[in-house]
C-alpha positions in Angstrom: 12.9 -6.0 213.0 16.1 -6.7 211.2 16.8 -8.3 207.8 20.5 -8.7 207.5 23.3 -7.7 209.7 26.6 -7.0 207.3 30.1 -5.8 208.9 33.4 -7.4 210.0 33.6 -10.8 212.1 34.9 -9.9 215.3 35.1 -13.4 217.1 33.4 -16.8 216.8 32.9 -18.9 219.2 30.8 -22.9 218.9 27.6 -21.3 217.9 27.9 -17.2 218.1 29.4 -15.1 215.5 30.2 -11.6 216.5 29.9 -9.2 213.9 30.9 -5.5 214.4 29.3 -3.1 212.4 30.3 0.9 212.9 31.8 0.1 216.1 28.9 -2.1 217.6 29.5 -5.7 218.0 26.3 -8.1 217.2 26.3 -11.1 218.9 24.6 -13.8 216.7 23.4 -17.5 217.3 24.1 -18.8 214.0 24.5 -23.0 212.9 27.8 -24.7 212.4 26.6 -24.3 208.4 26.7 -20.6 209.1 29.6 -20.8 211.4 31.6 -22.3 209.1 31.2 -19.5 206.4 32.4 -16.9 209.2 36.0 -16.2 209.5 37.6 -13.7 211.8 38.6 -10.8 210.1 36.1 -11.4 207.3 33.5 -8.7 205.4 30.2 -10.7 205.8 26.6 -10.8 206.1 23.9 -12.6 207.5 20.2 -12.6 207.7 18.7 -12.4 211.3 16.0 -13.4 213.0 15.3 -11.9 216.4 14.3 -14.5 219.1 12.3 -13.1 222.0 11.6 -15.3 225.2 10.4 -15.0 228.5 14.1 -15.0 229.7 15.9 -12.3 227.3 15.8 -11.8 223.5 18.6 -13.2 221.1 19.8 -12.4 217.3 20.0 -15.5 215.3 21.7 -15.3 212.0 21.7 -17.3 208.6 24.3 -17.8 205.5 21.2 -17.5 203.1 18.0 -16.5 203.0 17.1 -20.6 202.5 18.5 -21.2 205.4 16.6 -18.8 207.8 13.0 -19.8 205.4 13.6 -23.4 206.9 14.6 -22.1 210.3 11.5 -20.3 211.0 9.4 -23.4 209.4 10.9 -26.0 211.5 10.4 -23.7 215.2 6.6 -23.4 213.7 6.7 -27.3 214.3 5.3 -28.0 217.9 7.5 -29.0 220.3 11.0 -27.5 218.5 12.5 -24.6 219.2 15.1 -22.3 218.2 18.0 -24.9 219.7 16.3 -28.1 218.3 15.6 -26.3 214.4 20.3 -24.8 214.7 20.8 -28.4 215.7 18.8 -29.3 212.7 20.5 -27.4 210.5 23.5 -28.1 211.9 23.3 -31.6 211.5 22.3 -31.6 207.5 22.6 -28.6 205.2 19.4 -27.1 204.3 18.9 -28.8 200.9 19.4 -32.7 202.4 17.7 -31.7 205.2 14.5 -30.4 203.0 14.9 -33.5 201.1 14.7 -35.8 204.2 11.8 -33.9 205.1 9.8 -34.8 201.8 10.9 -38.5 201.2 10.1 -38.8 204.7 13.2 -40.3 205.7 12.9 -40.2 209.5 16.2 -42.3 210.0 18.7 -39.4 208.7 17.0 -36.9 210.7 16.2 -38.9 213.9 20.1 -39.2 213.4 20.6 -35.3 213.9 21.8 -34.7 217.5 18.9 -33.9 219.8 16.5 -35.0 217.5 14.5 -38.1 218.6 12.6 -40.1 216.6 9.0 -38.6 217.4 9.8 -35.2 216.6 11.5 -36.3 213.3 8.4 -37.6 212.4 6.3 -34.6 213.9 8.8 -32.6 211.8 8.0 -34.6 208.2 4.0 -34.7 209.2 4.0 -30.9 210.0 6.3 -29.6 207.3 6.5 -32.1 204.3 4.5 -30.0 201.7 5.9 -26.5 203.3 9.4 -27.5 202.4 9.0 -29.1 199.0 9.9 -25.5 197.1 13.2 -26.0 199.2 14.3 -29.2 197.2 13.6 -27.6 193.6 16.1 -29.2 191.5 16.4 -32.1 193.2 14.2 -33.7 191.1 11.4 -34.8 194.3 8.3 -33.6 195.6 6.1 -35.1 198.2 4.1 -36.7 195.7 7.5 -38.8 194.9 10.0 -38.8 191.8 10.4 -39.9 187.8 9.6 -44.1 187.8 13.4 -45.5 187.1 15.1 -43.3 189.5 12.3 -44.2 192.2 13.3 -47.6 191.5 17.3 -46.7 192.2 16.4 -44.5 195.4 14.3 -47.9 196.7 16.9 -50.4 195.0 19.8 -48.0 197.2 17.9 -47.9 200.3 17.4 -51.6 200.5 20.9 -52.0 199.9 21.6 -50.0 203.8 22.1 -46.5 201.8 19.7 -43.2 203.5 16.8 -42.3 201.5 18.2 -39.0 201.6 21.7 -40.4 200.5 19.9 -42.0 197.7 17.9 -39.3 196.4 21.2 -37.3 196.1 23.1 -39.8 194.2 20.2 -40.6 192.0 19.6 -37.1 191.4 23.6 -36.6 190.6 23.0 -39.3 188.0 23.6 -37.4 184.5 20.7 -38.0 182.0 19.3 -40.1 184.8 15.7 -39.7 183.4 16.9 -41.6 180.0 19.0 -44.7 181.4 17.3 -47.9 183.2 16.2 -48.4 186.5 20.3 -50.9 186.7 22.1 -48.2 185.2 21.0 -45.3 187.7 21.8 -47.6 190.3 25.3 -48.5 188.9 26.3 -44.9 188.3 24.8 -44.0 191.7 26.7 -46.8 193.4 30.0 -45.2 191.6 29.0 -41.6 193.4 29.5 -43.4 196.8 33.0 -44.7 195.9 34.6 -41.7 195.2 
């Protein structure tokens, strides 16, 4: 029914963004991602989603269109709805939390808030392949990465770092895809340091 919502933030409170647009003031569940982009005062827009339940119906709004795309694939997940999928993304950005998806790193998102461990798991059985287009330039897919840096994202992990930590300083690596499995590891090691 709606797309986007654009006008001036009105208030924001933990979790709700009002925006008032032509002297109407839209009251929107958004993420603390989303929240964080809204300050009072401020031209902005957001991309909605309207929720309808038994017990009244609800805007939800998005920073990005990314952001929404991942929202609605995470409430088609059984058993997680519109609060579980904000704490979600509240928890991780959308790209980390993509990525966790397809390496199948249930510790980072059984690590999210109101997220236990079997619906991080129903979450990355349901939605693995669905959210690989999400993680484009990451350099991962759910059929797995390049052979030296899979060795550094393992070499990491066993060394207490998050698969999805990994993958991210693996992938920050420059020229990663020419260097040995050691040197990816080293200059992914230096990542975390700074």
């Amino acid at each position: 029914m709606y797309s986007f919502i654009s006008g001036r933030v009105a208030e924001t409170s933990d979790g709700c963004v009002t925006i008032e647009n032509h002297g109407i003031g839209y009251e929107l569940n958004v993420s603390a991602f989303t929240l964080s982009k809204c300050a009072v005062g401020n031209e902005i827009s957001l991309y909605c989603h309207m929720n309808v339940k038994e017990d009244g119906v609800s805007l939800l709004g998005f920073a990005d269109k990314t952001e929404k795309q991942m929202f609605l694939r995470l409430t088609s997940v059984s058993g997680v709805g519109p609060k579980v999928a904000f704490a979600a993304l509240s928890g991780m950005r959308t790209p980390e939390l993509a990525l966790a998806i397809v390496t199948g790193d249930t510790a980072s998102l059984s690590g999210i808030k109101g997220l236990g461990k079997k619906t991080a798991e129903r979450i990355i059985l349901e939605l693995k392949e669905k959210v690989e287009a999400l993680t484009a330039g990451l350099g991962v897919t759910a059929g797995g990465m390049r052979t030296a840096a899979a060795e550094a994202v393992e070499a990491l992990s066993a060394l207490g770092f998050s698969r999805t930590d990994a993958v991210l300083a693996v992938n920050n690596v420059a020229d990663a895809d020419k260097l040995k499995t050691e040197d990816i590891i080293m200059r992914a090691l230096r990542s975390f340091n700074k």
